[in-house]
C-alpha positions as a printed Julia matrix, in Angstrom:
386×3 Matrix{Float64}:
 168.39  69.36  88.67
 168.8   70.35  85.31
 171.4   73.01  84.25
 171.51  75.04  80.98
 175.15  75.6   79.51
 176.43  77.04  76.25
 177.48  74.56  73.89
 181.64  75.46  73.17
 181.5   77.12  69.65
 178.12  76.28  68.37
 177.1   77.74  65.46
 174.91  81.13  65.95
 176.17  81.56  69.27
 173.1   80.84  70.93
 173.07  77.24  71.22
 173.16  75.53  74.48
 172.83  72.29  76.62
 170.4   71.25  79.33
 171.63  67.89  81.49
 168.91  65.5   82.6
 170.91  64.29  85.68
 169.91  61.04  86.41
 173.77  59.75  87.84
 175.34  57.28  85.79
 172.61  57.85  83.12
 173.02  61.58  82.43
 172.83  62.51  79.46
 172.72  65.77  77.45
 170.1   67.77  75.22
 171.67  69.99  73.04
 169.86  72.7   71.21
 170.31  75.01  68.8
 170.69  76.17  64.87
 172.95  74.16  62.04
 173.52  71.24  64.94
 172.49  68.25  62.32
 176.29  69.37  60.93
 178.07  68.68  64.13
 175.96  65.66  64.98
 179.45  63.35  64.63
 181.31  65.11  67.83
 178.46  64.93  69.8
 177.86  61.34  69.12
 181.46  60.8   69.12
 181.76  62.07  73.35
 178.38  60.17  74.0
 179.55  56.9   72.91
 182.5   55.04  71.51
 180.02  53.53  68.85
 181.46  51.68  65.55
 178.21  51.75  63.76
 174.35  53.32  63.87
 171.45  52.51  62.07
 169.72  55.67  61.49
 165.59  55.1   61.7
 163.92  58.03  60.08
 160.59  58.12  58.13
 159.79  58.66  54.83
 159.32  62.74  54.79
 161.68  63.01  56.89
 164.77  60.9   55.25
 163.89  62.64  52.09
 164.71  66.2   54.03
 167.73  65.68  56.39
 168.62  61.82  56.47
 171.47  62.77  53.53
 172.77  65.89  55.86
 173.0   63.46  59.02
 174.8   60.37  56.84
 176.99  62.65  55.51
 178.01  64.32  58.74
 178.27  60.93  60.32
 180.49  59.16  58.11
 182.97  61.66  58.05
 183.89  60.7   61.44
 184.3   57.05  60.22
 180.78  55.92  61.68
 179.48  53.3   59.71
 175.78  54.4   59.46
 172.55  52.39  58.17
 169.18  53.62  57.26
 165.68  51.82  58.2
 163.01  54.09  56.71
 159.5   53.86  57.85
 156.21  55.03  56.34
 155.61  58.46  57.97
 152.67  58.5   60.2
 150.89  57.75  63.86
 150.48  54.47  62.3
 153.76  53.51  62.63
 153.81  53.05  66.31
 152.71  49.8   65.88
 153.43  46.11  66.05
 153.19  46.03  62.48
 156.5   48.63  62.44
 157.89  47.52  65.2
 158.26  43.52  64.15
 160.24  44.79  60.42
 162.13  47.5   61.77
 163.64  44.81  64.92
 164.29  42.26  62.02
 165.92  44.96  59.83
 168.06  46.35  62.67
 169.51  42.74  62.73
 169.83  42.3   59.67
 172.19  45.66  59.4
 174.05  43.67  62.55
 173.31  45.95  64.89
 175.27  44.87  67.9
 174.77  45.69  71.9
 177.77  48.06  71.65
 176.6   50.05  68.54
 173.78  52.93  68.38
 170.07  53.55  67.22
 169.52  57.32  65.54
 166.01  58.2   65.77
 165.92  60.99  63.3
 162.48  62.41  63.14
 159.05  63.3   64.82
 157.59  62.3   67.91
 156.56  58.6   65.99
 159.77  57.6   65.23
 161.43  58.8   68.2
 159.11  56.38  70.35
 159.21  53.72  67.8
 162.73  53.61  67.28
 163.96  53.83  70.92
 161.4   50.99  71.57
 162.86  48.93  69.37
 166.82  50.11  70.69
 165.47  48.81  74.12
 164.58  45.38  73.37
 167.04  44.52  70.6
 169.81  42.43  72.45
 167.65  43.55  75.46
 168.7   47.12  74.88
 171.35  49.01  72.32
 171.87  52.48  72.85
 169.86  55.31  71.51
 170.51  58.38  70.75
 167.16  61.07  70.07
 167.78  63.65  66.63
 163.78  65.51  67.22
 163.13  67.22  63.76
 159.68  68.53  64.93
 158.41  70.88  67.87
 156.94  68.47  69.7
 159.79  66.11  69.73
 162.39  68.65  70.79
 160.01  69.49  73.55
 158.44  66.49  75.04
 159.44  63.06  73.31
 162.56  63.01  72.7
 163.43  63.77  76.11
 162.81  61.31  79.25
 163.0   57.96  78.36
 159.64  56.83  77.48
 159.37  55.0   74.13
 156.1   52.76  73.14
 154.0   51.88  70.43
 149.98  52.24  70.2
 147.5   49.67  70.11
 143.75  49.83  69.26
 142.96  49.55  73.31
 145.33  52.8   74.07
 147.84  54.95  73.21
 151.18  54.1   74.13
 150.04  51.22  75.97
 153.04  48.54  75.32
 156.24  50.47  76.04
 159.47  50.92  77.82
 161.2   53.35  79.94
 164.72  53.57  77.76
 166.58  57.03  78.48
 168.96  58.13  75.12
 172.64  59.05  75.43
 172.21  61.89  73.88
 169.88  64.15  72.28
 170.64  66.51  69.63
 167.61  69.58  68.75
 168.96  71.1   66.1
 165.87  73.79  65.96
 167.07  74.54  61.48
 164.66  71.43  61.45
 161.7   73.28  62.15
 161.94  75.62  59.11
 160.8   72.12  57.17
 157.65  72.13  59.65
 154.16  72.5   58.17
 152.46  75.42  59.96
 149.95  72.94  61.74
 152.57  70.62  63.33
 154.39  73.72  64.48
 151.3   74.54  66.35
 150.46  70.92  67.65
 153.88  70.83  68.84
 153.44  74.7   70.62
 150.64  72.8   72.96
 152.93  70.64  74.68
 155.16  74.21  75.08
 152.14  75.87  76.42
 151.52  72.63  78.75
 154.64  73.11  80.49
 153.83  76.74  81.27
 150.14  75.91  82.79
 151.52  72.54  84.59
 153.82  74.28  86.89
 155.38  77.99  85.76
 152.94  81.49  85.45
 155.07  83.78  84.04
 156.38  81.21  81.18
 152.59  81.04  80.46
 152.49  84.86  80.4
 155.66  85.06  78.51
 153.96  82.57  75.47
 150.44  84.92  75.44
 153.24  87.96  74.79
 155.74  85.93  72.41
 154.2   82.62  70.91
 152.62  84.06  67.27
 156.27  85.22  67.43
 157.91  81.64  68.11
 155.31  79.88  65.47
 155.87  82.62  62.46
 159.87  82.04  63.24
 162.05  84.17  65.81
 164.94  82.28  66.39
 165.39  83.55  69.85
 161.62  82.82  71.21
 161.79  79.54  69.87
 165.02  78.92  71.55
 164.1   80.36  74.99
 160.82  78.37  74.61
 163.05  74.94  74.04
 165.26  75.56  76.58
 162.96  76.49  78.89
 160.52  73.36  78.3
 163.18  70.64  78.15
 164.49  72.39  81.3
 161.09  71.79  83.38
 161.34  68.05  81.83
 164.51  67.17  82.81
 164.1   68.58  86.55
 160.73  66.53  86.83
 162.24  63.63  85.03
 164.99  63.7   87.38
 163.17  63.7   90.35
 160.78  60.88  89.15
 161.98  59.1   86.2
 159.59  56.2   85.77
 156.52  57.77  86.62
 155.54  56.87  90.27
 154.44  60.28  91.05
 155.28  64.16  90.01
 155.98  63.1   86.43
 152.02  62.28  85.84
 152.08  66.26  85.79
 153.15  66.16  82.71
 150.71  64.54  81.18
 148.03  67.37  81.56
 145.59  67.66  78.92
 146.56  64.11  78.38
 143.7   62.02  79.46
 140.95  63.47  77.42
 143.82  64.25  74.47
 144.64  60.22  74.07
 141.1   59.36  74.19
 140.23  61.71  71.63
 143.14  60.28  69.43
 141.76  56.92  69.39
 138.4   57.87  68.78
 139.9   59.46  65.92
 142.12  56.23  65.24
 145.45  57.65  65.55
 144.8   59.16  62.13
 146.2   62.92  60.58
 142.64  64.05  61.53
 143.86  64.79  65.2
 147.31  65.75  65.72
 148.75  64.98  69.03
 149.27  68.95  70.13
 145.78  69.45  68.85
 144.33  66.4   71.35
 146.34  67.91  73.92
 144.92  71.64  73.4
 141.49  69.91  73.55
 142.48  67.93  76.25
 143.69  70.92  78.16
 141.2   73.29  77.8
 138.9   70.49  79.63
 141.34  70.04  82.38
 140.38  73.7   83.3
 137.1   73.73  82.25
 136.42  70.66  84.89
 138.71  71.92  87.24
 136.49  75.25  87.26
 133.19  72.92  87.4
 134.39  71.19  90.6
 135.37  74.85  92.22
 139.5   74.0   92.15
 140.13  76.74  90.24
 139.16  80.26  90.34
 136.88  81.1   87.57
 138.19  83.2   84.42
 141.21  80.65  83.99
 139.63  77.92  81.15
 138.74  81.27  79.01
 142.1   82.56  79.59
 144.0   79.73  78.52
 141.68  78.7   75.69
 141.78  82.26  74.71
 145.63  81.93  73.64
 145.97  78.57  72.56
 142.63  79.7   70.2
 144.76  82.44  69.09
 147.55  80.67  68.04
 145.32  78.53  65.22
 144.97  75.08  68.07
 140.86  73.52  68.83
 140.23  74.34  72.15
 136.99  71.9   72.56
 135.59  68.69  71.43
 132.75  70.76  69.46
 135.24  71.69  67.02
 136.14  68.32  65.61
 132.97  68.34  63.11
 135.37  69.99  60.88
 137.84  66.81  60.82
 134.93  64.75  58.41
 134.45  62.19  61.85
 131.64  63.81  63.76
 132.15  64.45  67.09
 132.43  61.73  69.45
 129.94  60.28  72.37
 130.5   60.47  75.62
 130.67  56.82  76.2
 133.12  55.77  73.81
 135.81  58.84  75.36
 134.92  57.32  78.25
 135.56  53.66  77.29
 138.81  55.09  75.62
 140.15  57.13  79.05
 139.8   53.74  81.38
 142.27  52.56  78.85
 144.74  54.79  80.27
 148.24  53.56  81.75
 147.36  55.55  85.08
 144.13  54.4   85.49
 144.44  52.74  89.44
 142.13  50.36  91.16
 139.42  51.0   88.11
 139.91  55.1   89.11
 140.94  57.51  86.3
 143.66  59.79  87.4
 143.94  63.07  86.24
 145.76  66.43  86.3
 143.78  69.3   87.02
 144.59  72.45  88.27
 144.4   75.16  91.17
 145.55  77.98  89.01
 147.41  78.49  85.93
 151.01  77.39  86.81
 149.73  75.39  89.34
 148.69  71.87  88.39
 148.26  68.87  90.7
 147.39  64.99  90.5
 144.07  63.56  91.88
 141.77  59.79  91.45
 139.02  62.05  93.37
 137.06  62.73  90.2
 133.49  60.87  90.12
 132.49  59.79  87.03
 129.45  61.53  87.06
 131.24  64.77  87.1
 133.07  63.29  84.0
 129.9   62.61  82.07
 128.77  65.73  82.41
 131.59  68.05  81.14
 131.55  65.32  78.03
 127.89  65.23  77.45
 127.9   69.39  77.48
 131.32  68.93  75.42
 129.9   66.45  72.57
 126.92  68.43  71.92
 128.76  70.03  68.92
 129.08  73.63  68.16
Protein backbone atom coordinates (compact mmCIF):
# COMPACT_ATOMS: atom_id res chain seq x y z
CA UNK A 1 0.00 0.00 0.00
CA UNK A 2 0.81 3.40 -0.47
CA UNK A 3 1.82 5.71 2.46
CA UNK A 4 1.83 9.55 2.55
CA UNK A 5 4.89 11.15 4.51
CA UNK A 6 6.13 14.71 4.90
CA UNK A 7 8.97 15.48 2.87
CA UNK A 8 12.04 16.61 5.69
CA UNK A 9 12.11 20.48 5.27
CA UNK A 10 10.25 21.10 2.13
CA UNK A 11 9.54 24.34 1.30
CA UNK A 12 5.88 25.63 2.48
CA UNK A 13 5.66 23.01 4.91
CA UNK A 14 3.09 21.18 3.26
CA UNK A 15 4.86 19.08 0.92
CA UNK A 16 4.84 15.41 1.17
CA UNK A 17 5.63 11.90 -0.34
CA UNK A 18 3.42 9.02 -1.39
CA UNK A 19 5.51 5.46 -2.03
CA UNK A 20 4.25 3.23 -4.83
CA UNK A 21 5.56 0.00 -3.17
CA UNK A 22 6.24 -2.31 -5.68
CA UNK A 23 9.57 -4.15 -3.64
CA UNK A 24 12.72 -3.64 -5.23
CA UNK A 25 11.05 -1.09 -7.60
CA UNK A 26 9.63 1.42 -5.10
CA UNK A 27 9.89 4.45 -5.81
CA UNK A 28 8.70 7.84 -4.50
CA UNK A 29 6.24 10.75 -5.65
CA UNK A 30 6.98 13.78 -4.10
CA UNK A 31 4.67 16.72 -4.11
CA UNK A 32 4.55 19.97 -3.27
CA UNK A 33 5.43 23.95 -3.88
CA UNK A 34 9.13 25.38 -5.07
CA UNK A 35 10.24 21.40 -5.51
CA UNK A 36 11.77 22.10 -9.25
CA UNK A 37 14.64 23.91 -6.78
CA UNK A 38 15.45 20.83 -4.84
CA UNK A 39 15.09 18.53 -7.82
CA UNK A 40 19.19 17.70 -7.43
CA UNK A 41 18.79 15.87 -3.78
CA UNK A 42 16.01 14.05 -4.80
CA UNK A 43 17.62 12.79 -7.89
CA UNK A 44 20.77 12.55 -6.08
CA UNK A 45 19.08 9.58 -3.28
CA UNK A 46 17.18 8.01 -6.34
CA UNK A 47 20.15 7.27 -8.31
CA UNK A 48 23.90 7.55 -8.39
CA UNK A 49 23.51 9.03 -12.01
CA UNK A 50 26.61 10.93 -13.78
CA UNK A 51 24.52 12.47 -16.43
CA UNK A 52 20.59 13.12 -17.65
CA UNK A 53 19.24 14.22 -20.70
CA UNK A 54 16.38 16.31 -19.83
CA UNK A 55 13.32 15.79 -22.62
CA UNK A 56 10.95 18.66 -22.31
CA UNK A 57 8.83 20.34 -25.07
CA UNK A 58 8.90 23.43 -26.55
CA UNK A 59 6.41 25.56 -24.08
CA UNK A 60 7.51 23.93 -21.60
CA UNK A 61 11.58 24.29 -21.85
CA UNK A 62 10.92 27.88 -22.52
CA UNK A 63 9.13 28.06 -18.79
CA UNK A 64 11.10 25.80 -16.34
CA UNK A 65 13.80 23.76 -18.40
CA UNK A 66 16.46 26.82 -17.26
CA UNK A 67 15.17 26.43 -13.39
CA UNK A 68 15.67 22.48 -13.58
CA UNK A 69 19.38 22.79 -15.51
CA UNK A 70 20.33 25.12 -13.19
CA UNK A 71 19.30 23.23 -10.09
CA UNK A 72 20.81 20.13 -11.58
CA UNK A 73 24.17 21.14 -12.37
CA UNK A 74 24.86 22.51 -9.20
CA UNK A 75 25.07 19.12 -7.89
CA UNK A 76 27.68 18.30 -10.63
CA UNK A 77 25.02 16.42 -12.91
CA UNK A 78 25.94 16.75 -16.30
CA UNK A 79 22.49 17.48 -17.88
CA UNK A 80 21.35 17.51 -21.74
CA UNK A 81 18.30 18.89 -23.31
CA UNK A 82 16.17 17.11 -26.26
CA UNK A 83 13.30 19.52 -26.94
CA UNK A 84 10.27 18.37 -28.74
CA UNK A 85 7.48 20.23 -30.55
CA UNK A 86 4.73 20.59 -27.91
CA UNK A 87 1.68 18.66 -28.72
CA UNK A 88 -0.44 15.11 -28.78
CA UNK A 89 1.41 14.75 -31.91
CA UNK A 90 4.43 14.02 -30.44
CA UNK A 91 3.61 10.63 -29.20
CA UNK A 92 4.56 9.32 -32.25
CA UNK A 93 7.01 7.28 -34.26
CA UNK A 94 7.94 10.30 -35.95
CA UNK A 95 9.23 11.72 -32.19
CA UNK A 96 10.09 8.79 -30.96
CA UNK A 97 12.79 7.64 -33.90
CA UNK A 98 14.83 11.53 -33.40
CA UNK A 99 14.51 11.78 -29.86
CA UNK A 100 16.18 7.72 -29.46
CA UNK A 101 18.90 8.91 -32.01
CA UNK A 102 19.45 12.19 -30.10
CA UNK A 103 19.58 10.49 -26.69
CA UNK A 104 22.60 8.61 -28.24
CA UNK A 105 24.01 11.02 -29.62
CA UNK A 106 24.22 13.01 -26.02
CA UNK A 107 25.79 9.30 -24.94
CA UNK A 108 23.31 8.46 -22.87
CA UNK A 109 24.53 5.34 -21.17
CA UNK A 110 22.50 2.33 -19.25
CA UNK A 111 23.73 3.79 -15.93
CA UNK A 112 22.69 7.47 -16.58
CA UNK A 113 18.98 9.05 -16.38
CA UNK A 114 16.04 10.31 -18.68
CA UNK A 115 14.14 13.68 -17.15
CA UNK A 116 10.82 13.89 -18.56
CA UNK A 117 10.03 17.45 -17.75
CA UNK A 118 6.59 18.26 -18.92
CA UNK A 119 2.88 17.23 -19.69
CA UNK A 120 1.31 14.05 -19.96
CA UNK A 121 3.00 13.78 -23.90
CA UNK A 122 6.31 13.96 -22.96
CA UNK A 123 6.12 12.06 -19.90
CA UNK A 124 4.89 8.94 -22.05
CA UNK A 125 7.12 9.77 -24.87
CA UNK A 126 10.15 10.20 -23.04
CA UNK A 127 9.91 7.21 -20.63
CA UNK A 128 9.16 5.15 -23.83
CA UNK A 129 12.07 6.01 -25.28
CA UNK A 130 14.21 5.52 -21.53
CA UNK A 131 12.78 1.90 -21.80
CA UNK A 132 14.09 0.77 -24.99
CA UNK A 133 17.34 2.74 -25.24
CA UNK A 134 20.08 0.12 -24.23
CA UNK A 135 16.87 -1.92 -23.52
CA UNK A 136 16.01 0.42 -20.69
CA UNK A 137 17.91 3.62 -18.87
CA UNK A 138 16.35 4.96 -15.98
CA UNK A 139 13.67 7.53 -15.82
CA UNK A 140 12.82 9.77 -13.66
CA UNK A 141 8.94 11.69 -14.12
CA UNK A 142 9.12 15.98 -13.43
CA UNK A 143 4.78 16.37 -14.33
CA UNK A 144 4.41 20.21 -15.00
CA UNK A 145 0.62 19.83 -15.70
CA UNK A 146 -2.50 18.50 -13.64
CA UNK A 147 -2.97 15.68 -15.40
CA UNK A 148 0.52 14.47 -15.28
CA UNK A 149 0.95 14.90 -11.54
CA UNK A 150 -2.21 12.93 -11.26
CA UNK A 151 -2.34 10.10 -13.62
CA UNK A 152 0.76 9.83 -16.08
CA UNK A 153 3.47 10.37 -14.48
CA UNK A 154 2.74 7.84 -12.02
CA UNK A 155 2.59 3.88 -12.76
CA UNK A 156 4.76 2.92 -15.30
CA UNK A 157 2.93 3.05 -18.46
CA UNK A 158 4.68 4.99 -21.26
CA UNK A 159 3.53 4.64 -25.17
CA UNK A 160 3.14 6.50 -28.16
CA UNK A 161 -0.19 6.82 -30.44
CA UNK A 162 -0.80 5.55 -33.72
CA UNK A 163 -3.62 6.31 -36.23
CA UNK A 164 -5.32 2.68 -35.21
CA UNK A 165 -5.35 3.73 -31.25
CA UNK A 166 -4.22 5.60 -28.63
CA UNK A 167 -1.39 4.42 -26.81
CA UNK A 168 -1.35 1.35 -28.69
CA UNK A 169 2.64 0.57 -28.98
CA UNK A 170 3.97 0.98 -25.44
CA UNK A 171 5.78 -0.27 -22.44
CA UNK A 172 5.26 -0.82 -18.86
CA UNK A 173 8.60 1.21 -17.51
CA UNK A 174 8.06 2.40 -13.72
CA UNK A 175 10.39 5.87 -12.94
CA UNK A 176 12.76 6.12 -9.97
CA UNK A 177 11.39 8.91 -8.94
CA UNK A 178 8.84 11.41 -9.47
CA UNK A 179 9.01 14.91 -8.52
CA UNK A 180 5.24 17.20 -8.61
CA UNK A 181 6.32 20.27 -7.87
CA UNK A 182 2.49 21.74 -7.96
CA UNK A 183 4.41 25.97 -8.59
CA UNK A 184 4.13 24.38 -12.17
CA UNK A 185 0.58 24.68 -12.40
CA UNK A 186 0.47 28.50 -11.93
CA UNK A 187 1.97 28.35 -15.82
CA UNK A 188 -1.29 26.19 -16.67
CA UNK A 189 -3.83 27.60 -19.14
CA UNK A 190 -7.26 27.54 -17.43
CA UNK A 191 -8.48 24.71 -19.89
CA UNK A 192 -5.67 22.18 -19.23
CA UNK A 193 -6.17 22.82 -15.54
CA UNK A 194 -9.63 21.59 -16.07
CA UNK A 195 -8.80 18.61 -18.50
CA UNK A 196 -6.38 17.58 -16.00
CA UNK A 197 -9.30 18.04 -12.89
CA UNK A 198 -11.24 15.02 -14.89
CA UNK A 199 -8.80 12.46 -14.27
CA UNK A 200 -9.01 13.98 -10.32
CA UNK A 201 -12.69 13.65 -10.47
CA UNK A 202 -12.19 9.97 -12.07
CA UNK A 203 -10.48 8.77 -9.14
CA UNK A 204 -13.25 9.95 -6.84
CA UNK A 205 -16.22 8.17 -8.99
CA UNK A 206 -13.89 4.91 -9.70
CA UNK A 207 -13.66 3.87 -6.17
CA UNK A 208 -14.02 6.77 -3.18
CA UNK A 209 -17.70 8.79 -2.40
CA UNK A 210 -16.78 11.21 -0.14
CA UNK A 211 -13.53 12.35 -2.29
CA UNK A 212 -16.24 12.84 -4.99
CA UNK A 213 -18.30 14.85 -2.48
CA UNK A 214 -15.31 16.62 -1.21
CA UNK A 215 -14.45 17.93 -5.20
CA UNK A 216 -18.47 19.11 -5.74
CA UNK A 217 -17.64 21.27 -2.26
CA UNK A 218 -13.87 22.29 -3.12
CA UNK A 219 -12.92 21.87 -6.92
CA UNK A 220 -13.84 25.71 -8.41
CA UNK A 221 -11.58 26.21 -5.36
CA UNK A 222 -8.60 23.81 -6.51
CA UNK A 223 -8.96 25.14 -10.38
CA UNK A 224 -9.05 29.14 -9.43
CA UNK A 225 -5.78 28.22 -7.09
CA UNK A 226 -5.93 27.14 -3.26
CA UNK A 227 -2.81 25.71 -2.56
CA UNK A 228 -4.16 23.40 0.02
CA UNK A 229 -7.19 21.81 -2.19
CA UNK A 230 -4.94 21.28 -4.87
CA UNK A 231 -2.54 19.56 -2.65
CA UNK A 232 -5.06 17.33 -0.79
CA UNK A 233 -6.52 16.59 -4.28
CA UNK A 234 -2.78 15.36 -5.51
CA UNK A 235 -2.11 13.52 -2.70
CA UNK A 236 -5.12 11.98 -2.49
CA UNK A 237 -5.25 10.85 -6.34
CA UNK A 238 -1.67 9.63 -6.65
CA UNK A 239 -2.48 7.83 -3.36
CA UNK A 240 -5.51 5.69 -4.95
CA UNK A 241 -2.88 5.11 -7.99
CA UNK A 242 -0.19 3.85 -6.27
CA UNK A 243 -2.38 1.36 -3.99
CA UNK A 244 -4.09 0.03 -7.31
CA UNK A 245 -0.82 0.10 -9.12
CA UNK A 246 0.63 -1.84 -6.44
CA UNK A 247 -1.72 -4.41 -6.29
CA UNK A 248 -1.78 -4.86 -10.16
CA UNK A 249 0.99 -3.23 -11.88
CA UNK A 250 0.73 -4.38 -15.47
CA UNK A 251 -2.80 -4.34 -15.90
CA UNK A 252 -4.21 -7.95 -15.57
CA UNK A 253 -7.11 -6.88 -13.60
CA UNK A 254 -8.15 -3.99 -10.88
CA UNK A 255 -5.96 -1.45 -12.67
CA UNK A 256 -8.51 -1.41 -15.86
CA UNK A 257 -10.53 0.67 -13.14
CA UNK A 258 -8.70 3.28 -13.84
CA UNK A 259 -9.33 3.72 -17.05
CA UNK A 260 -13.07 4.82 -16.59
CA UNK A 261 -14.37 7.20 -18.96
CA UNK A 262 -11.58 5.86 -21.02
CA UNK A 263 -13.10 3.82 -23.72
CA UNK A 264 -15.44 6.28 -25.24
CA UNK A 265 -12.67 9.24 -24.20
CA UNK A 266 -9.78 7.53 -26.61
CA UNK A 267 -12.19 6.94 -29.28
CA UNK A 268 -13.35 10.33 -29.28
CA UNK A 269 -9.62 11.52 -29.41
CA UNK A 270 -8.95 9.81 -32.54
CA UNK A 271 -11.94 10.78 -34.17
CA UNK A 272 -10.72 14.07 -33.39
CA UNK A 273 -7.06 13.02 -34.53
CA UNK A 274 -5.23 13.53 -31.42
CA UNK A 275 -5.51 17.23 -32.22
CA UNK A 276 -5.90 20.51 -29.45
CA UNK A 277 -9.61 20.22 -30.44
CA UNK A 278 -10.13 17.48 -27.67
CA UNK A 279 -8.03 17.57 -24.72
CA UNK A 280 -7.48 14.35 -22.99
CA UNK A 281 -9.47 15.45 -19.52
CA UNK A 282 -12.13 16.77 -21.82
CA UNK A 283 -12.44 13.03 -23.73
CA UNK A 284 -12.40 11.63 -20.42
CA UNK A 285 -15.33 13.97 -18.95
CA UNK A 286 -17.21 12.91 -22.14
CA UNK A 287 -16.19 9.59 -21.76
CA UNK A 288 -17.36 9.50 -18.20
CA UNK A 289 -20.48 10.99 -18.24
CA UNK A 290 -21.40 7.96 -20.77
CA UNK A 291 -20.05 5.39 -18.46
CA UNK A 292 -23.01 6.48 -16.17
CA UNK A 293 -25.32 7.35 -18.56
CA UNK A 294 -25.05 3.50 -19.96
CA UNK A 295 -24.59 2.16 -16.74
CA UNK A 296 -28.11 3.82 -15.80
CA UNK A 297 -29.56 2.46 -19.32
CA UNK A 298 -28.66 -1.16 -18.45
CA UNK A 299 -30.28 -0.65 -14.69
CA UNK A 300 -26.52 -0.98 -12.81
CA UNK A 301 -26.88 2.07 -11.36
CA UNK A 302 -29.52 3.79 -9.50
CA UNK A 303 -30.95 6.56 -11.46
CA UNK A 304 -30.05 10.37 -10.55
CA UNK A 305 -26.18 9.46 -10.65
CA UNK A 306 -25.17 10.48 -14.64
CA UNK A 307 -26.98 14.02 -13.79
CA UNK A 308 -25.15 14.23 -10.64
CA UNK A 309 -21.83 13.71 -11.87
CA UNK A 310 -22.29 15.59 -15.15
CA UNK A 311 -23.78 18.26 -13.07
CA UNK A 312 -20.21 19.06 -11.42
CA UNK A 313 -17.86 18.26 -13.95
CA UNK A 314 -20.41 20.82 -16.17
CA UNK A 315 -19.80 23.21 -13.49
CA UNK A 316 -16.33 23.24 -13.45
CA UNK A 317 -16.15 24.53 -17.43
CA UNK A 318 -15.48 20.31 -18.80
CA UNK A 319 -18.18 18.80 -22.02
CA UNK A 320 -20.11 16.37 -20.46
CA UNK A 321 -21.54 14.72 -23.91
CA UNK A 322 -20.64 14.03 -27.40
CA UNK A 323 -23.39 16.74 -28.53
CA UNK A 324 -21.16 19.34 -27.41
CA UNK A 325 -18.26 18.83 -29.75
CA UNK A 326 -20.04 20.95 -32.68
CA UNK A 327 -18.32 23.74 -31.04
CA UNK A 328 -14.67 22.19 -31.75
CA UNK A 329 -15.19 23.17 -35.91
CA UNK A 330 -15.27 18.90 -36.50
CA UNK A 331 -18.93 18.05 -36.30
CA UNK A 332 -19.86 15.53 -34.17
CA UNK A 333 -18.92 12.10 -34.87
CA UNK A 334 -21.03 8.83 -36.14
CA UNK A 335 -21.66 6.14 -34.32
CA UNK A 336 -19.79 3.78 -36.46
CA UNK A 337 -16.57 5.31 -36.70
CA UNK A 338 -16.49 5.60 -32.34
CA UNK A 339 -17.28 2.33 -32.71
CA UNK A 340 -14.57 1.28 -35.21
CA UNK A 341 -12.22 3.49 -32.97
CA UNK A 342 -13.25 1.61 -29.35
CA UNK A 343 -12.46 -2.13 -30.90
CA UNK A 344 -9.11 -0.54 -31.27
CA UNK A 345 -8.73 -0.58 -27.67
CA UNK A 346 -5.74 -2.43 -25.78
CA UNK A 347 -8.48 -4.28 -23.57
CA UNK A 348 -10.58 -5.26 -26.13
CA UNK A 349 -10.66 -9.50 -25.43
CA UNK A 350 -11.77 -12.23 -27.72
CA UNK A 351 -13.35 -9.32 -30.19
CA UNK A 352 -15.40 -8.06 -26.69
CA UNK A 353 -15.00 -4.40 -25.60
CA UNK A 354 -14.34 -4.15 -21.94
CA UNK A 355 -15.50 -1.46 -20.03
CA UNK A 356 -15.81 0.24 -16.62
CA UNK A 357 -19.11 1.07 -15.56
CA UNK A 358 -20.48 1.62 -12.40
CA UNK A 359 -22.92 0.53 -9.47
CA UNK A 360 -22.83 3.84 -7.75
CA UNK A 361 -20.69 6.77 -7.57
CA UNK A 362 -17.51 5.49 -5.79
CA UNK A 363 -18.24 2.28 -6.86
CA UNK A 364 -16.94 1.28 -10.28
CA UNK A 365 -16.41 -2.25 -11.62
CA UNK A 366 -15.03 -4.09 -14.86
CA UNK A 367 -17.34 -6.05 -17.27
CA UNK A 368 -17.07 -7.64 -21.40
CA UNK A 369 -21.03 -8.17 -20.72
CA UNK A 370 -22.00 -5.13 -22.76
CA UNK A 371 -23.85 -6.06 -26.21
CA UNK A 372 -23.15 -3.97 -28.84
CA UNK A 373 -26.49 -3.14 -29.47
CA UNK A 374 -26.77 -1.49 -26.17
CA UNK A 375 -23.60 0.43 -27.36
CA UNK A 376 -25.20 1.70 -30.54
CA UNK A 377 -27.83 3.00 -28.95
CA UNK A 378 -26.41 5.31 -26.21
CA UNK A 379 -24.09 6.58 -29.39
CA UNK A 380 -26.78 6.99 -31.90
CA UNK A 381 -28.95 9.09 -29.04
CA UNK A 382 -25.37 10.67 -28.16
CA UNK A 383 -24.35 11.82 -31.88
CA UNK A 384 -27.57 13.36 -32.60
CA UNK A 385 -26.03 16.77 -31.65
CA UNK A 386 -27.43 19.28 -29.33
Amino acid sequence: MSQATPVPDAPGGNSRTVTVALDQRSYPIHIGAGLLGRAAEMVRVAGDWQRCAVVTDATVARLHLEALQANLSEARLAVDPVVVPAGESSKSFEQLAPLCEALLMRGIERGDAVIALGGGVIGDLAGFAASILRRGVALVQVPTTLLAQVDSSVGGKTGINTPQGKNLIGTFHQPRLVIADTDTLDTLPARELRAGYAEIVKYGLLGDAQFFAWLEENGLALLRGDAEARAYAIEKSCQMKSDIVAEDERESGKRALLNLGHTFGHALEAWAGYSGDLLHGEAVAIGVGLAFKLSEQLGLCPPGRHERVTAHLRAVGLPVAIGELGACGRGIPEPAELITHMMQDKKVTGGRLTFILVRDIGDAFITRDVAIDDLKRLLSEECRGP
